[in-house]
C-alpha positions as CSV (number, residue, x, y, z in Angstrom):
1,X,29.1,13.1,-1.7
2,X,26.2,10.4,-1.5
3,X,22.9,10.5,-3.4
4,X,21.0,12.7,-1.1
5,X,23.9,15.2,-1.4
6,X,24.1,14.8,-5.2
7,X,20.2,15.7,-5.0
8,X,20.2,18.8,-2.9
9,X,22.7,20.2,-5.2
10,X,20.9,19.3,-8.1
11,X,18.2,20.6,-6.7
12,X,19.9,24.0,-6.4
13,X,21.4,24.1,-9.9
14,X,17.9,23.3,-11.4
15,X,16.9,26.0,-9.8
16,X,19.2,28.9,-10.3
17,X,19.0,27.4,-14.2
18,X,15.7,28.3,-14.7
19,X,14.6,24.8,-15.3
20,X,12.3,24.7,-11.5
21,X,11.0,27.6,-9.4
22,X,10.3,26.4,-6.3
23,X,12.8,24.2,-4.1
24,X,9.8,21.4,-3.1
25,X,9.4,20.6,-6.7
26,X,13.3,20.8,-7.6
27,X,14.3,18.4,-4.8
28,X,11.0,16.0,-6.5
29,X,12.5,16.5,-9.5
30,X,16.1,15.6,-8.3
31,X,15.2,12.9,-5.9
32,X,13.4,11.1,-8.6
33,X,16.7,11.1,-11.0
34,X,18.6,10.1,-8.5
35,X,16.2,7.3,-6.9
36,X,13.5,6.9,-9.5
37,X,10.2,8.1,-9.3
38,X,7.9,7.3,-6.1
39,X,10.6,5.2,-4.6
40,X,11.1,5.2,-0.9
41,X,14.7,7.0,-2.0
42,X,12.6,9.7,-3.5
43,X,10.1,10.2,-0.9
44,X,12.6,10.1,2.4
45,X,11.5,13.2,4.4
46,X,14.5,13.9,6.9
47,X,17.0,15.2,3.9
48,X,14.2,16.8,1.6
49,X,12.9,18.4,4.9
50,X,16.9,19.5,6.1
51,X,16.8,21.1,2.6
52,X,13.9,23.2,2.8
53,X,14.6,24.1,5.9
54,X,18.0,25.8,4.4
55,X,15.9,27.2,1.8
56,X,13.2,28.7,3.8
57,X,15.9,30.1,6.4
58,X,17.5,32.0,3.0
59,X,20.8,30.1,3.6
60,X,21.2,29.1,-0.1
61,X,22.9,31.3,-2.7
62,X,20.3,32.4,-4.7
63,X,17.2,31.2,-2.8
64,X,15.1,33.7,-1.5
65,X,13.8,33.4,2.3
66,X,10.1,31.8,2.5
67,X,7.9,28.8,3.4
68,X,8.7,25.6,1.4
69,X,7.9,23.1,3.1
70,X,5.7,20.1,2.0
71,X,4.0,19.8,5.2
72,X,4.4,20.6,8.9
73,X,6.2,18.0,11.2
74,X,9.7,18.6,9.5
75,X,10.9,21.6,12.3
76,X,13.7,19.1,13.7
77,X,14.7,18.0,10.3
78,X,15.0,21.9,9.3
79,X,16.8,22.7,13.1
80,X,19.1,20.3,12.2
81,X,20.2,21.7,8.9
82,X,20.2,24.8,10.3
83,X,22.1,24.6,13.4
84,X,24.8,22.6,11.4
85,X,25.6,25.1,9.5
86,X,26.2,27.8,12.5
87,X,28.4,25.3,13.8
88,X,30.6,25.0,10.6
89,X,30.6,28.7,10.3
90,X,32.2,28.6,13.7
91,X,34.3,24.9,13.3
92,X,34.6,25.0,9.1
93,X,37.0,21.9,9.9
94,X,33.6,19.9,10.3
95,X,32.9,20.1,6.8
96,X,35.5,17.1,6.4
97,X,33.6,15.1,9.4
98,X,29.9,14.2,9.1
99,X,30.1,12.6,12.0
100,X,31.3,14.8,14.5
101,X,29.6,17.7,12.8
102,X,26.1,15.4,13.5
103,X,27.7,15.0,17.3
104,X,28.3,18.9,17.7
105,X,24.7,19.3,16.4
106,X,22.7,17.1,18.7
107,X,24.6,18.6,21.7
108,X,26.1,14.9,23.4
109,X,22.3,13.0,22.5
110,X,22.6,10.2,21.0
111,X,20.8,9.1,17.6
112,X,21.2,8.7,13.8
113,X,21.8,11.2,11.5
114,X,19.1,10.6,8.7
115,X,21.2,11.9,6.1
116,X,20.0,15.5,6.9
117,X,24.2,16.2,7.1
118,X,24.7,14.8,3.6
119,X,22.7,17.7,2.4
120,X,24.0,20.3,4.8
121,X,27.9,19.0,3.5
122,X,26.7,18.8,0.4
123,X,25.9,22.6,0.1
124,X,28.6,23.4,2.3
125,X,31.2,22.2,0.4
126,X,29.7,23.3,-3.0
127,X,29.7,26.7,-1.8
128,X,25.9,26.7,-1.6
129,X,25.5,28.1,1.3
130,X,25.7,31.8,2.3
131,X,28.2,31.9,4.7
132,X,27.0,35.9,5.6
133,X,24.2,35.2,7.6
């Protein structure tokens, strides 16, 4: 798991602990562990924004549905998340293959993942995710 994955899960504990309320400030509060406070690291948008997105859809154990996010501008960031994990409901094998599970995502187009799959994996494989809906 890389740091961004180490963060959304962090993010999640802190959470269901009691420690933060709201996943915007428990992904701050992570992010800044992980990469220290007001570093680029901290501030990176595609992975805090693939985490809300989860969050706000209700597809984390113990997150209630509702609106999380920081700003607007983050809807492909959040469509990403999303739609990855529909595909590994339906190909769980993914969960093994960032890669291909960013290829089955963006559908044959070509381009980067951002680390919005570390998060996704991240929760994934931590049993995060409510595999239900």
């Amino acid at each position: 798991m890389n740091k961004y994955g180490e963060v959304a899960v962090r993010a999640i504990h802190s959470i269901l602990n009691g420690e933060e309320t709201h996943p915007l400030s428990a992904w701050k509060k992570a992010a800044s562990i992980s990469f220290g406070e007001g570093t680029w690291g901290q501030r990176k948008g595609c992975p805090k924004n693939a985490f809300l997105g989860l969050c706000e859809k209700g597809l984390v154990n113990g997150i209630p549905h509702g609106n999380y996010s920081a700003r607007s501008g983050s809807e492909k960031n959040k469509y990403y998340a999303i739609h990855a994990i529909e595909v590994l409901k339906s190909k769980p094998g993914l969960s093994k293959d960032k890669l291909g599970l960013w290829r089955e995502v963006l559908n044959g187009k070509q381009m980067s993942h951002n680390s919005q799959m570390d998060v996704v994996l991240a929760l994934w494989n931590n049993h995060m995710i409510d595999r239900s809906k």
